[in-house]
VEXDREN-2710 file (C-alpha; in Angstrom, 1 decimal):
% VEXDREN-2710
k/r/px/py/pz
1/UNK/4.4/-33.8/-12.3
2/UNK/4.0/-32.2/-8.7
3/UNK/1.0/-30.1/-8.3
4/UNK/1.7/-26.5/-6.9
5/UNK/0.7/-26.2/-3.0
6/UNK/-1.4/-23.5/-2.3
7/UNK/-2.3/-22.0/1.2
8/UNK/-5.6/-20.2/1.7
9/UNK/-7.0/-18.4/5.0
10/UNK/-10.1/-17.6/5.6
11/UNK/-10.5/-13.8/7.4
12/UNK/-13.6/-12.6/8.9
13/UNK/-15.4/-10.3/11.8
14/UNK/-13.9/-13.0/13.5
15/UNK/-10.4/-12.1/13.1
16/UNK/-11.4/-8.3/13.1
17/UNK/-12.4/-7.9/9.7
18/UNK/-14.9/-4.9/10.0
19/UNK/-17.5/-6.5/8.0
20/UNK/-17.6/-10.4/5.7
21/UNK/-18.8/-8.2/2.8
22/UNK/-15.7/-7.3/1.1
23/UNK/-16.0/-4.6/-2.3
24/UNK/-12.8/-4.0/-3.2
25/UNK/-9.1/-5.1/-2.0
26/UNK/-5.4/-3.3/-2.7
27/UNK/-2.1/-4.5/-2.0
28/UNK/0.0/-0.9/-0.9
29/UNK/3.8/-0.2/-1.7
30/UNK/4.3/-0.9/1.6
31/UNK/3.1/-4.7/1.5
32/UNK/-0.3/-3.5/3.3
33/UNK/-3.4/-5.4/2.1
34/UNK/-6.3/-2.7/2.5
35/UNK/-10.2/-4.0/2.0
36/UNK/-13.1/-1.8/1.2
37/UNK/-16.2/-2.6/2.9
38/UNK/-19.5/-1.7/3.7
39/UNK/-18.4/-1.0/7.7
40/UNK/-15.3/0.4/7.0
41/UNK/-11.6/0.4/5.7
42/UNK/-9.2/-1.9/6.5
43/UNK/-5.7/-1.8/6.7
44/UNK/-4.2/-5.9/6.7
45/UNK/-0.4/-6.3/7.9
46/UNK/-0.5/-10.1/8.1
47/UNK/-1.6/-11.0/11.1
48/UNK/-4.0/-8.3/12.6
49/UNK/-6.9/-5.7/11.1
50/UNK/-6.3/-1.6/11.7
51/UNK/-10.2/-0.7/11.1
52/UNK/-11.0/3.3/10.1
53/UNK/-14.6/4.3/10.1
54/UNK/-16.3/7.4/10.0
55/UNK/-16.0/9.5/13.5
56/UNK/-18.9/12.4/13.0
57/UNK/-17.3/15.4/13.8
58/UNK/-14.1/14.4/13.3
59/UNK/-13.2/16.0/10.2
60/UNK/-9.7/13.3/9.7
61/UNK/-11.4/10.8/10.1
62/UNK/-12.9/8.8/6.7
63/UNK/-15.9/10.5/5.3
64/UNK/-18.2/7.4/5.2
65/UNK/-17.9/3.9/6.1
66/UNK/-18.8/2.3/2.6
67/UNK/-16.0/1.7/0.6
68/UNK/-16.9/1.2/-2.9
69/UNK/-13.1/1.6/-4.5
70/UNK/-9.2/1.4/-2.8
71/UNK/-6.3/3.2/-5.6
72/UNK/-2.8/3.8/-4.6
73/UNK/-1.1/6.5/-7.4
74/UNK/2.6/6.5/-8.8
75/UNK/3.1/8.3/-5.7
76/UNK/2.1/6.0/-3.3
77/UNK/-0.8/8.0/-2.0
78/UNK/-3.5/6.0/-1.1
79/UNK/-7.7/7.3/-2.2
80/UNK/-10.5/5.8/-1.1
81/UNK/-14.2/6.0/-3.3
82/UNK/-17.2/5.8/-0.9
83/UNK/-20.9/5.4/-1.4
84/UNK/-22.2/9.1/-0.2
85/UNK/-19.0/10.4/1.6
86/UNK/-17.0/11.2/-1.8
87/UNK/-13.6/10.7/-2.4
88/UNK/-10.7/10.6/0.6
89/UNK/-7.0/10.9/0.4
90/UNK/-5.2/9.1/2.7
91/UNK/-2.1/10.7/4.9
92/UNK/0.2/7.9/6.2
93/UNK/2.4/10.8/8.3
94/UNK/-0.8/11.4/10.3
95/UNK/-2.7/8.1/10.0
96/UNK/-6.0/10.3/9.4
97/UNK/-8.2/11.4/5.8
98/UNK/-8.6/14.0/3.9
99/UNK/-12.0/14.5/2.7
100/UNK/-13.2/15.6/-1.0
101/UNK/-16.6/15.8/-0.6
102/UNK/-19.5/16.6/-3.0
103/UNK/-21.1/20.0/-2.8
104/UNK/-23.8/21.4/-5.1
105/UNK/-23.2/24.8/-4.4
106/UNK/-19.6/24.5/-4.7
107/UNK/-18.2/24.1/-8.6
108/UNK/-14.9/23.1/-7.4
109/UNK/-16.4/20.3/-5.5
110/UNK/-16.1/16.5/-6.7
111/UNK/-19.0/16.0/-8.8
112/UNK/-20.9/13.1/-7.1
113/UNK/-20.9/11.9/-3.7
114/UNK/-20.4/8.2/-5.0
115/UNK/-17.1/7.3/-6.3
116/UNK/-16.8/3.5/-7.7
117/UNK/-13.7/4.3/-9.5
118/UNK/-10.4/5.6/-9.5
119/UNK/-7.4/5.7/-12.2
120/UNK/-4.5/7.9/-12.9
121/UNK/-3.3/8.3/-16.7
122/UNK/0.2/8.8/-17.9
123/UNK/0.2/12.1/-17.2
124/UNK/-0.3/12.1/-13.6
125/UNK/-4.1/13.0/-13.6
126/UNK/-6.6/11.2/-10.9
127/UNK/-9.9/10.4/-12.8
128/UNK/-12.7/9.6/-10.6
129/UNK/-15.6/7.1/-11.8
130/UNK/-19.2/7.9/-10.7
131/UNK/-22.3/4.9/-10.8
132/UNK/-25.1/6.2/-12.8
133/UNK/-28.1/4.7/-12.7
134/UNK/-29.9/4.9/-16.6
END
């Protein structure tokens, strides 16, 4: 019996990978492979890296450059879980981030700044995971 041929590459900063630590990978609707990692987002189209880090003062741009969690809906909308920056919603029209970020004062703020996960239920409804620390 013929064993299966499998081909693996290797990607790193070499390639354009914003940083070897990878946390968390997604393939999109789309056929994009995006990785979460400690320097940034990436978005993979097969051969080249699109990095997006945080720009400070630029409100589009993504909140903060550690990605803890990558979760496309039934919609296709992309949202991002960072350590310290919240949660962001990605806008493929505009290639740029929307920002949910937490505020103490604010009650309809996100409750945490550090979103490690994301899931949406039957009904539609984004649930967002915070780490606690016990």
């Amino acid at each position: 019996m013929a064993s299966d041929q499998y081909s693996f590459n290797y990607y790193s900063t070499a390639q354009g990978l914003s940083n070897n630590s990878v946390n968390c990978t997604v393939q999109d609707s789309l056929g994009y492979i995006w990785i979460g990692t400690k320097d940034g987002l990436n978005r993979f189209d097969g051969r080249t890296f699109k990095v997006y880090r945080n720009r400070p003062g630029d409100k589009s741009s993504i909140s903060n450059n550690y990605i803890l969690k990558i979760f496309q809906d039934n919609k296709g909308v992309l949202w991002i879980g960072t350590r310290g920056g919240g949660l962001c919603r990605f806008n493929r029209e505009s290639d740029s981030f929307i920002s949910y970020i937490y505020n103490e004062t604010d009650t309809e703020s996100i409750s945490h700044p550090e979103i490690t996960s994301i899931y949406q239920d039957s009904g539609g409804i984004i649930w967002l995971e915070r780490m606690v620390e016990v």
